[in-house]
DSSP file (Angstrom, degrees, kcal/mol; ACC not computed):
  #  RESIDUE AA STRUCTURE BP1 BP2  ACC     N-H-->O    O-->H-N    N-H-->O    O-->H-N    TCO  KAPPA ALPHA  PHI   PSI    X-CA   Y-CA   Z-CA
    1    1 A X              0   0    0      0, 0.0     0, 0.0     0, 0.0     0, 0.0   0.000 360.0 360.0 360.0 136.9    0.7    2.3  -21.9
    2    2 A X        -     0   0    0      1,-0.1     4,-0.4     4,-0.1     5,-0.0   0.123 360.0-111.4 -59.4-165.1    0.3   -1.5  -22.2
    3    3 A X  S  > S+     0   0    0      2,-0.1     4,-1.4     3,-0.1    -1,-0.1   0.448 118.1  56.6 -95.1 -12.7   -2.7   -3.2  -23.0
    4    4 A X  H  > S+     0   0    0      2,-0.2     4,-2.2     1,-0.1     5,-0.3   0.977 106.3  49.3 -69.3 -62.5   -2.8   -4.4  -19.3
    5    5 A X  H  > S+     0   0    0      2,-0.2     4,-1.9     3,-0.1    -2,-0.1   0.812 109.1  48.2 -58.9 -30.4   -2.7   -1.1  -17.9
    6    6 A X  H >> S+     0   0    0     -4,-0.4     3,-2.2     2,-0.2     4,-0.7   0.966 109.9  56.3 -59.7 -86.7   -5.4    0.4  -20.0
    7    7 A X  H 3X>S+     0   0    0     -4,-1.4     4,-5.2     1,-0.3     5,-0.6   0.663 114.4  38.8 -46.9 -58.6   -7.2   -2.7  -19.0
    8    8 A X  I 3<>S+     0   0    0     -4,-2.2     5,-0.6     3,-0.2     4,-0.5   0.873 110.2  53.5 -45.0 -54.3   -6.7   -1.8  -15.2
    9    9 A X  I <<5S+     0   0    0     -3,-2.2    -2,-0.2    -4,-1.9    -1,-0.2   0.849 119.1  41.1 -75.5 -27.9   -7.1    1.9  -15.2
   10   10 A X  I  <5S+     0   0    0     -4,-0.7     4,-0.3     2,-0.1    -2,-0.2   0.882 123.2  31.8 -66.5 -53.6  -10.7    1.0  -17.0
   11   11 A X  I >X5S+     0   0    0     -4,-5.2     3,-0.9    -5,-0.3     4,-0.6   0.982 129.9  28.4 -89.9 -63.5  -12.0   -1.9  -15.2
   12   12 A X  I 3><S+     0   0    0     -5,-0.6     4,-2.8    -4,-0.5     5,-0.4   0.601  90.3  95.8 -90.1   6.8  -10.6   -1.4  -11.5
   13   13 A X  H 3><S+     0   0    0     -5,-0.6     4,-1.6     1,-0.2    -1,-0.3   0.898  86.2  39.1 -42.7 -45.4  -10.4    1.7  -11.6
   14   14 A X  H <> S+     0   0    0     -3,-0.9     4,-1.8    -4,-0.3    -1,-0.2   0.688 114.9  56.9 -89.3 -21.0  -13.8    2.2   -9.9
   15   15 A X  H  X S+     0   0    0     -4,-0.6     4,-2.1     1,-0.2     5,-0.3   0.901 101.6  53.2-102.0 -19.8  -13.2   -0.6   -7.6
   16   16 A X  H  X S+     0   0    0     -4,-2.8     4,-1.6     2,-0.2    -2,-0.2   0.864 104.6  51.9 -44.7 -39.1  -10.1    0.5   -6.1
   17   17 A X  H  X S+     0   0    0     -4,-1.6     4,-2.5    -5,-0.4     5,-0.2   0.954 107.7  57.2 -79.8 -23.6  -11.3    3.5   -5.2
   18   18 A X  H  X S+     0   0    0     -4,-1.8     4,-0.5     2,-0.2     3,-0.4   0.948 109.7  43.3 -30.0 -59.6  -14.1    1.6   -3.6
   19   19 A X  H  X S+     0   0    0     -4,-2.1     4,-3.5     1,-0.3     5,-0.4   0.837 110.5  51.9 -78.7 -25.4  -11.8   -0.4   -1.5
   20   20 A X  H  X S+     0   0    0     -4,-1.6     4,-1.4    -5,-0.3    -1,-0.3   0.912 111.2  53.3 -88.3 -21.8   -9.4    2.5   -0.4
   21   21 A X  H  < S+     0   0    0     -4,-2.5    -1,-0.3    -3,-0.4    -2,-0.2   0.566 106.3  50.4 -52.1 -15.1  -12.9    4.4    0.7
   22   22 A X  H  X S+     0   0    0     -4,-0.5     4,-0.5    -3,-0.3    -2,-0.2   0.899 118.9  39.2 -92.1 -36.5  -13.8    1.4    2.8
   23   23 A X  H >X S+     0   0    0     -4,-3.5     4,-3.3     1,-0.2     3,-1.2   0.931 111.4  55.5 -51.9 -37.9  -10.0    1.5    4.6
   24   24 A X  H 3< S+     0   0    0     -4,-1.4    -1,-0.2    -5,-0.4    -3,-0.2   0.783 100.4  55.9 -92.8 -15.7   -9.8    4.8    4.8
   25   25 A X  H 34 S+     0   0    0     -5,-0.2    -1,-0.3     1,-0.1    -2,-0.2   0.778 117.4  36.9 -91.9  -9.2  -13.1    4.9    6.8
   26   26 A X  H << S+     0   0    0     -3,-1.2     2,-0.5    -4,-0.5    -2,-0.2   0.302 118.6  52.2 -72.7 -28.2  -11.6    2.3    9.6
   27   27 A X     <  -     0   0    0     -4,-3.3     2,-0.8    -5,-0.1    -1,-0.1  -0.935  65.8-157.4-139.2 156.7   -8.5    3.5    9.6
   28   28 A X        -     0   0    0     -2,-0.5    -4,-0.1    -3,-0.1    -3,-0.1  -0.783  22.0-148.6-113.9 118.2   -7.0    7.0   10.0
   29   29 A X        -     0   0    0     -2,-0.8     2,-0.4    -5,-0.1    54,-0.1  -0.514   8.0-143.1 -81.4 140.1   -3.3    7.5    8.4
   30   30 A X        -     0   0    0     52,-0.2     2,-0.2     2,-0.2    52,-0.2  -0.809  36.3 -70.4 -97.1 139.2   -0.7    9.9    9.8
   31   31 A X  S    S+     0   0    0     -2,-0.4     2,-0.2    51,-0.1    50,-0.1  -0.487 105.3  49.0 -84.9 164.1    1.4   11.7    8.0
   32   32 A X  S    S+     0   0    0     -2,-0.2    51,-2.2    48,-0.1    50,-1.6   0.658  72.4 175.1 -52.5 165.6    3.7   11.0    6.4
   33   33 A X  E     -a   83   0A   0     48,-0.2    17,-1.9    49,-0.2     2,-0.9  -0.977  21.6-153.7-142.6 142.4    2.3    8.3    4.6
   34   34 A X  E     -ab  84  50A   0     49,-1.1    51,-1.1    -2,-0.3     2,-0.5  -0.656   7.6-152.5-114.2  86.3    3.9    6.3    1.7
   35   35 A X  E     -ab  85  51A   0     15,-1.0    17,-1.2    -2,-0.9     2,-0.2  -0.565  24.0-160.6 -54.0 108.8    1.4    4.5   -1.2
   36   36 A X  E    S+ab  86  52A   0     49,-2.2    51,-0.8    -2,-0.5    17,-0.2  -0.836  82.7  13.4 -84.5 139.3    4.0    1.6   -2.0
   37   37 A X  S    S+     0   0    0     15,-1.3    50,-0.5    -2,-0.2    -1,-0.3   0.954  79.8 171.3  42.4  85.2    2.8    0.4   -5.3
   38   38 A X    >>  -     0   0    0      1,-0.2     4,-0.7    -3,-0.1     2,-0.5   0.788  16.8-169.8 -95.3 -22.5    0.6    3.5   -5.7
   39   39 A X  T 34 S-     0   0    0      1,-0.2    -1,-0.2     2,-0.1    16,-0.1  -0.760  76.4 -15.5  63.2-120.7   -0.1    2.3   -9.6
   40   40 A X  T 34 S-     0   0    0     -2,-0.5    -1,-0.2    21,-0.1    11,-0.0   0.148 112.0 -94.6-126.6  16.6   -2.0    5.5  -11.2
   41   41 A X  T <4  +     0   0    0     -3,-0.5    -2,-0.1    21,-0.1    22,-0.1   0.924  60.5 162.8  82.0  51.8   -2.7    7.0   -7.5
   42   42 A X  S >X S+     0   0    0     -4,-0.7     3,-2.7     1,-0.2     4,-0.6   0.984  80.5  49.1 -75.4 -69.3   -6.1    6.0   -6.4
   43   43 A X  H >> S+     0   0    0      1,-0.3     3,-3.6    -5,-0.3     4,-1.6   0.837  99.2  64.6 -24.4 -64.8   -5.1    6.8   -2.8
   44   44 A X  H 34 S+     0   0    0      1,-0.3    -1,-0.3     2,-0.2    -2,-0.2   0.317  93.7  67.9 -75.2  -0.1   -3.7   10.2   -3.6
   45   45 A X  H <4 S+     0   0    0     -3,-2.7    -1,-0.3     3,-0.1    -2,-0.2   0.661 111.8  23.4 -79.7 -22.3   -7.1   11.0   -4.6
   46   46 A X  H << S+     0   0    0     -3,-3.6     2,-0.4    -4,-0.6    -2,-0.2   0.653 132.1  23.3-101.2 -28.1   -8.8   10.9   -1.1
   47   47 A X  S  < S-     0   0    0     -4,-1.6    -1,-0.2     0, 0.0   -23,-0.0  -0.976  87.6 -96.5-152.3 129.5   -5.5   11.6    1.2
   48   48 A X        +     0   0    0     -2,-0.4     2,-0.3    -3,-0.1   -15,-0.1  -0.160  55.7 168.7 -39.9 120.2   -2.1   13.2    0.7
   49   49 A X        -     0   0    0     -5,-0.2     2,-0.5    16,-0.1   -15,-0.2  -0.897  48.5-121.2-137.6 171.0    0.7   10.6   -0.1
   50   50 A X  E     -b   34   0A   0    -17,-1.9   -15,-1.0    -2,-0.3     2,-0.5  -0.987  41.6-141.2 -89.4 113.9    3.9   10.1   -1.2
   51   51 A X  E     -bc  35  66A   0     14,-2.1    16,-1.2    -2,-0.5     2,-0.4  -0.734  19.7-174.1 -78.8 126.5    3.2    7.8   -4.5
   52   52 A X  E     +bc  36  67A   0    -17,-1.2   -15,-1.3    -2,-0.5     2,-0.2  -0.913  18.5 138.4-137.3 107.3    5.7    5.2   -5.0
   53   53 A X  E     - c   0  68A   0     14,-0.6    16,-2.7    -2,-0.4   -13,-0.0  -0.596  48.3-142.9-128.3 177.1    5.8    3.0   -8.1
   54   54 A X  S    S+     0   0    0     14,-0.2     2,-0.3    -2,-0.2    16,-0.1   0.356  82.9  87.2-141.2  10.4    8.1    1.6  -10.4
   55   55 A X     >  -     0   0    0      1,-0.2     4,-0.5   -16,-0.1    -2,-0.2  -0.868  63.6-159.4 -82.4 128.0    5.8    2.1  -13.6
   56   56 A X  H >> S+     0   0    0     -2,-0.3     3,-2.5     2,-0.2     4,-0.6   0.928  88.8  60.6 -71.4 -75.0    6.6    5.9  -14.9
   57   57 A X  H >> S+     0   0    0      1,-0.3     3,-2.5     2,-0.2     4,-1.0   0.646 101.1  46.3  -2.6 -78.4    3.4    5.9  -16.7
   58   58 A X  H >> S+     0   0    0      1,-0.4     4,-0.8     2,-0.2     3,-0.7   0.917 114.2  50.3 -56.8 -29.2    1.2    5.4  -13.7
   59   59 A X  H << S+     0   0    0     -3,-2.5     3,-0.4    -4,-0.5    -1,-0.4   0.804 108.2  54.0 -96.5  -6.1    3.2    8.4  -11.5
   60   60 A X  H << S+     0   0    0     -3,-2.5    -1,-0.3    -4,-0.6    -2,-0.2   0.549  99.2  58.4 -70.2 -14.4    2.9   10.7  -14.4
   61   61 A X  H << S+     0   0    0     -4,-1.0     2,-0.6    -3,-0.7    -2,-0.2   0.570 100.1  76.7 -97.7 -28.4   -0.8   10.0  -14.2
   62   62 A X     <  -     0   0    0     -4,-0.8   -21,-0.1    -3,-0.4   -20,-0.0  -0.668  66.5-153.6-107.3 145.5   -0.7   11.4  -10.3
   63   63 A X        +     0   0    0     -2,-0.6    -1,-0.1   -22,-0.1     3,-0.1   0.905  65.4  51.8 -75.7 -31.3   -0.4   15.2   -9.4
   64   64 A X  S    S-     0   0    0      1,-0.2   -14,-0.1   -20,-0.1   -13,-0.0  -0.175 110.3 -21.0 -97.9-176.2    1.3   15.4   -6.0
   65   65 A X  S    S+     0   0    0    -16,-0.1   -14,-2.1   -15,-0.1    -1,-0.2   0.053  72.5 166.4 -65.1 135.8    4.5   14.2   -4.4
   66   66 A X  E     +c   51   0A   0    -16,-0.2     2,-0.3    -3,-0.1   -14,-0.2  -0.937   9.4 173.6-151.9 136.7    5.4   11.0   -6.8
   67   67 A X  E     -c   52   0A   0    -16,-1.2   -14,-0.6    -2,-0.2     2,-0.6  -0.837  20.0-138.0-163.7 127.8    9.0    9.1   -6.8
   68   68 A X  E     +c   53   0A   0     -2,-0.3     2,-0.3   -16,-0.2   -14,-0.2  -0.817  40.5 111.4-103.3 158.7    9.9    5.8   -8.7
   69   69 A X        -     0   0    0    -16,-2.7     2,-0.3    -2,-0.6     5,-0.1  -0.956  62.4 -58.0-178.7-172.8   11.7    3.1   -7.6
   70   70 A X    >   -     0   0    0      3,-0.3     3,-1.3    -2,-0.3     5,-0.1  -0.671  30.0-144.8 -82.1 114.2   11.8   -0.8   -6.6
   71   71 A X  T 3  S+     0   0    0     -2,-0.3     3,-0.4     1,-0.2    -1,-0.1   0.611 102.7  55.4 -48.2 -11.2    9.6   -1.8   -3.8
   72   72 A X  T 3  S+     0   0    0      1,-0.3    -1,-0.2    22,-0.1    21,-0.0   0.204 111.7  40.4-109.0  15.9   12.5   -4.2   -2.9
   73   73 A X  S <  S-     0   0    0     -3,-1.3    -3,-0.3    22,-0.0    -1,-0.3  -0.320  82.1-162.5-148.8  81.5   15.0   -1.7   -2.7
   74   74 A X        -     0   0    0     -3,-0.4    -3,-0.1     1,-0.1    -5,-0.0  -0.306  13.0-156.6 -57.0 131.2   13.6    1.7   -0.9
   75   75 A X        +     0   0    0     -5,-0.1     2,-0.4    -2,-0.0    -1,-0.1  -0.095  61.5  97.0 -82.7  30.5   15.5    4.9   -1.3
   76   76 A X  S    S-     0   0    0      1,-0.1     3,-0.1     5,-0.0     2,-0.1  -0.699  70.0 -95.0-112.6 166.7   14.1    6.6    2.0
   77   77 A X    >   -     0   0    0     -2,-0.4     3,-1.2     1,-0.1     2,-0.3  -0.284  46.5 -70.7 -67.5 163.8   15.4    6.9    5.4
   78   78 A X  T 3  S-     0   0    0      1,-0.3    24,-0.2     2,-0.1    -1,-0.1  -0.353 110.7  -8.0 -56.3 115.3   15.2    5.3    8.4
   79   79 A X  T 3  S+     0   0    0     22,-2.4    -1,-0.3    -2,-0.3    25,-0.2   0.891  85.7 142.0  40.7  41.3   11.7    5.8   10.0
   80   80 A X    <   +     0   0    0     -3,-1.2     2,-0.3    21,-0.2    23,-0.2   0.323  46.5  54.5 -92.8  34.4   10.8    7.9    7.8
   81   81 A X        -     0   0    0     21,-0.2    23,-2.7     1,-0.1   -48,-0.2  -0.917  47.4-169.0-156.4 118.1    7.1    7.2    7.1
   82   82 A X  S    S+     0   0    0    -50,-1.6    26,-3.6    -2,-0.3     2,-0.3   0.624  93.0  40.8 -82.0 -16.1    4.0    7.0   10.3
   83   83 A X  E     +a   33   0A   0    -51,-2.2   -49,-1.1    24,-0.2     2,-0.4  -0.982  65.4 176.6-131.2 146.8    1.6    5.4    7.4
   84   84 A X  E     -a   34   0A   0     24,-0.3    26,-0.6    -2,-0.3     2,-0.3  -0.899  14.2-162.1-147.1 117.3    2.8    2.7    4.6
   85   85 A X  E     -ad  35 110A   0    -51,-1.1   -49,-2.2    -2,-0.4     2,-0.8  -0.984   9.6-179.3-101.3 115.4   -0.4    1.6    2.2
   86   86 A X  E     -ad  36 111A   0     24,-4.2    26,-2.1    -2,-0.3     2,-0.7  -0.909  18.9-177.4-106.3 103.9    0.7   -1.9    0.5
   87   87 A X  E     - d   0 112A   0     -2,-0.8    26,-0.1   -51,-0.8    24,-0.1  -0.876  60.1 -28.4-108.4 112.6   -2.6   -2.3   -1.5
   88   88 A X  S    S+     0   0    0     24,-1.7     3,-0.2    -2,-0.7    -1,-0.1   0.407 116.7  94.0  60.8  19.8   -2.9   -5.0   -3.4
   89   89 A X        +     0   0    0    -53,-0.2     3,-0.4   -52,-0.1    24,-0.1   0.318  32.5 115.9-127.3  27.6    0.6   -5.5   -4.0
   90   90 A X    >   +     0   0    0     22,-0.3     3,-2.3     1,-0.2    -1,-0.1   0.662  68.5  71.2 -39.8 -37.9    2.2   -7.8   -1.6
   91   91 A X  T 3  S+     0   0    0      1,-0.3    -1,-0.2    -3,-0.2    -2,-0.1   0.980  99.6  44.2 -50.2 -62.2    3.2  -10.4   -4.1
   92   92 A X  T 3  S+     0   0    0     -3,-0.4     2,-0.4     2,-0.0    -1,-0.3   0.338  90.9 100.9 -61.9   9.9    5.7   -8.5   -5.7
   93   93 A X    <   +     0   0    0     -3,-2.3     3,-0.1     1,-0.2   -21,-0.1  -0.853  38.0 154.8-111.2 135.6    7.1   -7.3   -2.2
   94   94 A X        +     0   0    0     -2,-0.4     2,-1.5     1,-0.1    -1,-0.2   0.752  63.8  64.7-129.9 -54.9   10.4   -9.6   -1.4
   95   95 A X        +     0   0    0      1,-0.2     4,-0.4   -24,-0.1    -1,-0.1  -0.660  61.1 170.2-146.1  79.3   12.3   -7.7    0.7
   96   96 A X  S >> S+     0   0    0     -2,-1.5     3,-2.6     2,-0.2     4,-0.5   0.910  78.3  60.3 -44.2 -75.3    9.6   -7.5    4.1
   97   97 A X  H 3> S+     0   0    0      1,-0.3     4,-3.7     2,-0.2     5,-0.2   0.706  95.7  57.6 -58.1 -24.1   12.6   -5.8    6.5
   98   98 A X  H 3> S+     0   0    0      1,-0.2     4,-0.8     2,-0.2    -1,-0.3   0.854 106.8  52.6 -69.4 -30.3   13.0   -2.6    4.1
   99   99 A X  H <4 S+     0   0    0     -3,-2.6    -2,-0.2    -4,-0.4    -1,-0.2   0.831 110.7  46.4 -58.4 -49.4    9.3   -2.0    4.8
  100  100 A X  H >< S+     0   0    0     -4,-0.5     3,-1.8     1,-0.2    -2,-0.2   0.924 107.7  55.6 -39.5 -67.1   10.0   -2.2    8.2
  101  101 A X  H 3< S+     0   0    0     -4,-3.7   -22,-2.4     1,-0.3    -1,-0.2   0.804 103.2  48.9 -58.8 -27.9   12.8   -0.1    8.4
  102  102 A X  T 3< S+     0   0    0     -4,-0.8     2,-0.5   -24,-0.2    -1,-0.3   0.271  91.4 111.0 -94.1  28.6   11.6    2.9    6.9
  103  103 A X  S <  S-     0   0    0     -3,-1.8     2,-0.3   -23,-0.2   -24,-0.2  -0.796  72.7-122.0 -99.8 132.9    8.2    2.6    9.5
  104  104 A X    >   -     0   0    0    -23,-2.7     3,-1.7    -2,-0.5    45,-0.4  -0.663  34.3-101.2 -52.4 121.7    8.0    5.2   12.1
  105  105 A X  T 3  S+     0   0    0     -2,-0.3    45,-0.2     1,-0.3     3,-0.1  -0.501 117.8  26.1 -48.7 121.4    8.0    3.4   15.7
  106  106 A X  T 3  S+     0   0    0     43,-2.7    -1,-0.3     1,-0.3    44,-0.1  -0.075 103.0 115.2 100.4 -35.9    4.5    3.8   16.3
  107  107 A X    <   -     0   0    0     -3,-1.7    42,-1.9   -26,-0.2     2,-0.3   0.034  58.3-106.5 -79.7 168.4    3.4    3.9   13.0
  108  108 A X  E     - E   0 148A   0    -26,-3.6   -24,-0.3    40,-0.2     2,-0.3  -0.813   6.0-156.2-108.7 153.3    1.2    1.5   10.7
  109  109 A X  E     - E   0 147A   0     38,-1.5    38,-2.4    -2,-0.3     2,-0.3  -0.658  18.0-164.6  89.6 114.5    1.5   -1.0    7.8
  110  110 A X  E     +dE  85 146A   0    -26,-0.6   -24,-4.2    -2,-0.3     2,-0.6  -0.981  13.3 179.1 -99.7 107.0   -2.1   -1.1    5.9
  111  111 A X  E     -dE  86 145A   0     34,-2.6    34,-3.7    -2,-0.3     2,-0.4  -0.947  10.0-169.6-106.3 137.0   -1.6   -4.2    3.9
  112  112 A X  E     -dE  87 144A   0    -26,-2.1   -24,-1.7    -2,-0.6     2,-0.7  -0.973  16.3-159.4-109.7 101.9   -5.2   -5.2    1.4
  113  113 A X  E     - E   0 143A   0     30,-0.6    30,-1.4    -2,-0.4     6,-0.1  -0.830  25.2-173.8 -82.3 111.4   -4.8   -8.8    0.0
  114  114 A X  S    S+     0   0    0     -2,-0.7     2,-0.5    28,-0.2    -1,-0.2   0.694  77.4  55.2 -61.4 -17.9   -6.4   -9.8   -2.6
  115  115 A X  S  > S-     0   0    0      1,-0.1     4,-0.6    27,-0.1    -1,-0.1  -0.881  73.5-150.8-113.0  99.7   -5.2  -13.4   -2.5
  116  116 A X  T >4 S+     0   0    0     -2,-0.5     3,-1.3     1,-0.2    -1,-0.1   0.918  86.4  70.5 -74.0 -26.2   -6.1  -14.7    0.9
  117  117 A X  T >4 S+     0   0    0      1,-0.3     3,-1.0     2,-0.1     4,-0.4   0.957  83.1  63.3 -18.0 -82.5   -3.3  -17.0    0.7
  118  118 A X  T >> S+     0   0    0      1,-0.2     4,-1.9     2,-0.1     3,-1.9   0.686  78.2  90.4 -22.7 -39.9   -0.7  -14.8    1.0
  119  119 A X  H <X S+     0   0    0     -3,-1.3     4,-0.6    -4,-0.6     5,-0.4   0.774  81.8  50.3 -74.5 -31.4   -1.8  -13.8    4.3
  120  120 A X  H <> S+     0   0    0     -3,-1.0     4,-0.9     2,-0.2    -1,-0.2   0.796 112.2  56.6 -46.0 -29.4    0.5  -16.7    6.7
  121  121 A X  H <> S+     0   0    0     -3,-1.9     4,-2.4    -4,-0.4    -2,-0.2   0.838 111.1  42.0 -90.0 -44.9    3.5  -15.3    4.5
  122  122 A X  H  < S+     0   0    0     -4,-1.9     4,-0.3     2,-0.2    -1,-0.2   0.319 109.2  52.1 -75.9  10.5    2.7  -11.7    5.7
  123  123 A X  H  < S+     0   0    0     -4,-0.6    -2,-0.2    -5,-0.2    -3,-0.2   0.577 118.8  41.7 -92.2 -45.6    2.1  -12.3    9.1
  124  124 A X  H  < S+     0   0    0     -4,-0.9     3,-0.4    -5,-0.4     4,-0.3   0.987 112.6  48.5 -48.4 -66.9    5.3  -14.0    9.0
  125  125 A X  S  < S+     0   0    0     -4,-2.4    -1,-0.2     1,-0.2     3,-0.2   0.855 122.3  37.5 -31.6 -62.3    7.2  -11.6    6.9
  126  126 A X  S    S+     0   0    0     -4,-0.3    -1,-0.2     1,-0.2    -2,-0.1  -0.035  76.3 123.6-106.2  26.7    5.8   -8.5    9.3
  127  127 A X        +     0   0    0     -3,-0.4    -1,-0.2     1,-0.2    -2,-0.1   0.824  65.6  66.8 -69.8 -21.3    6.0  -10.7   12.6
  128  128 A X  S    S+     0   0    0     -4,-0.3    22,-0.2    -3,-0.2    -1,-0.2   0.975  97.2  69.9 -55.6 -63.6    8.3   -7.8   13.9
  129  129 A X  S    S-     0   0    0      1,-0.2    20,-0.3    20,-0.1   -21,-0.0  -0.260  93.6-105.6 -73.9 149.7    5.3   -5.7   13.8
  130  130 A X        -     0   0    0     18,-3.7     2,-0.4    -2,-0.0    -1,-0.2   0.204  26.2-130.3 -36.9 174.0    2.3   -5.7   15.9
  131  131 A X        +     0   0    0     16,-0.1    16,-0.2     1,-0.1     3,-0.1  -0.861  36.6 168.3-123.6 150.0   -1.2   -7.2   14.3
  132  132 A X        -     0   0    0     14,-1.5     2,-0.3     1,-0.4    15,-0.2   0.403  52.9  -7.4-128.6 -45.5   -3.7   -4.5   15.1
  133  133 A X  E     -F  146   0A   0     13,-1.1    13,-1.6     2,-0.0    -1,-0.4  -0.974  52.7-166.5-168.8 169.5   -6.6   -5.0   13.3
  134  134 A X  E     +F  145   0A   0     -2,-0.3     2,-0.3    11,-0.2    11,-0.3  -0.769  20.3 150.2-154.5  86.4   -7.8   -7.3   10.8
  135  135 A X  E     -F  144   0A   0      9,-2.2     9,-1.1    -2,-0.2     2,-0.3  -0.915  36.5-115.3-145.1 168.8  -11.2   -7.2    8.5
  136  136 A X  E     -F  143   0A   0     -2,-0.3     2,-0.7     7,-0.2     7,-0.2  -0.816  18.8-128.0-120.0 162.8  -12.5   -8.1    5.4
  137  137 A X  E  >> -F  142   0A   0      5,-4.0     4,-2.9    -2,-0.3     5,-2.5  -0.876  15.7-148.8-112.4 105.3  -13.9   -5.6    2.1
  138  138 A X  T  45S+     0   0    0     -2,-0.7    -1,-0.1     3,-0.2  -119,-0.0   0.553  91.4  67.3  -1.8 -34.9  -17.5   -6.8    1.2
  139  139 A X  T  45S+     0   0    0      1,-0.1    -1,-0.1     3,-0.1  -124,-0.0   0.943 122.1   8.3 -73.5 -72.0  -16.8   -5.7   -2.8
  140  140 A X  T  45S-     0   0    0     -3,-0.1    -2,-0.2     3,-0.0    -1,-0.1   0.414  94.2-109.6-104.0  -2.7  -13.9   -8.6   -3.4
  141  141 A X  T  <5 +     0   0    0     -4,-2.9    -3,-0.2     1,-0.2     2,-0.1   0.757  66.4 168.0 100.0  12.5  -13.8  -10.7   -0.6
  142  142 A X  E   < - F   0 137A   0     -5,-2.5    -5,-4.0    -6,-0.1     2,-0.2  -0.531  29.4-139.1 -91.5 149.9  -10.4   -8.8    0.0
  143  143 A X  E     -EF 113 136A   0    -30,-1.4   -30,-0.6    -7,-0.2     2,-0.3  -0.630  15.1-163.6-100.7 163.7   -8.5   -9.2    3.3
  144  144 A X  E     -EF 112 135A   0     -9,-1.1    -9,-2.2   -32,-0.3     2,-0.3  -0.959   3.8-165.8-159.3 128.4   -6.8   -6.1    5.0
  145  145 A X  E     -EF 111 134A   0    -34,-3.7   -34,-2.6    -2,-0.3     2,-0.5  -0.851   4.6-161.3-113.2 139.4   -4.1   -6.2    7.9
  146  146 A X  E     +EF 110 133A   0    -13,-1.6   -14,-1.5    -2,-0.3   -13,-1.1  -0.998  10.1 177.0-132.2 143.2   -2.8   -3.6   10.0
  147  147 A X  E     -E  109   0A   0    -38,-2.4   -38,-1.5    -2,-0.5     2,-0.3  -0.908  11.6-161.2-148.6 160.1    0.6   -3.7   12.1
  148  148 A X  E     -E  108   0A   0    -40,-0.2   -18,-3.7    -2,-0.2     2,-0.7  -0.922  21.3-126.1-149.8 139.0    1.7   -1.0   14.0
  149  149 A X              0   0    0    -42,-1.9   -43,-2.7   -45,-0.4   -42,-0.1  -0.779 360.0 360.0 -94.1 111.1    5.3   -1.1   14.8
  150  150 A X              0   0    0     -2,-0.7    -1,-0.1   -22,-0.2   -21,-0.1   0.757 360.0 360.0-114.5 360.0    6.1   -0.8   18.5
């Protein structure tokens, strides 16, 4: 483990799970549901996920269904997912339409930015997609988008 992840799993640890208790009490996910960039599975403590990272470390760290790979090249199917959680990890996400593609019609996109910046570049990106709801997390200031593909 790096000295960045140790850094992470110590210090935000407790405020991640903050922030995915504040979504998860606004929004309700259907299954399936895909943590993109799950990092050491903070989600997959509150709600059943499929973890997808592209650190092994951090998915050895989570007990339940776990798969790595490249957020910019997904190995899934075609609408195979009614919930996608991008939490805090938009930056690294290039390739917008693969997100798309593997979205269930009907299904939701939870993106959390931390960088309010980013957000014109993901409205764009996800412009496909509905906007649904919109709010901000009290702890960091942090923006959170929902698109619902119809």
């Amino acid at each position: 483990m790096t000295f960045c992840e140790k850094i992470y799993d110590a210090w935000m640890g407790e405020t991640q799970r903050a922030k995915i208790k504040a979504i998860l009490s606004r929004i309700k996910p259907a299954q399936p549901l895909l943590d993109l960039g799950s990092g050491p599975g903070y989600l997959e403590e509150f709600i059943p996920a499929l973890a997808a990272d592209i650190n092994l470390e951090y998915l050895r760290k989570i007990r339940g269904a776990r798969v790595r790979c490249d957020m910019n090249a997904l190995p899934f199917r075609d609408s195979a997912f009614k919930t996608i959680f991008c939490i805090d990890v938009c930056h690294f996400l290039k390739n917008w339409d693969d997100l798309i593609r593997i979205l269930k019609r009907g299904g939701k996109v939870v993106i959390a930015l931390f960088n309010r910046r980013d957000e014109e570049s993901v409205l764009s990106a996800l412009s496909k997609l509905k906007l649904v709801d919109k709010f901000s997390l009290e702890q960091e200031n942090e923006l959170v988008l929902v698109f619902k593909k119809v």
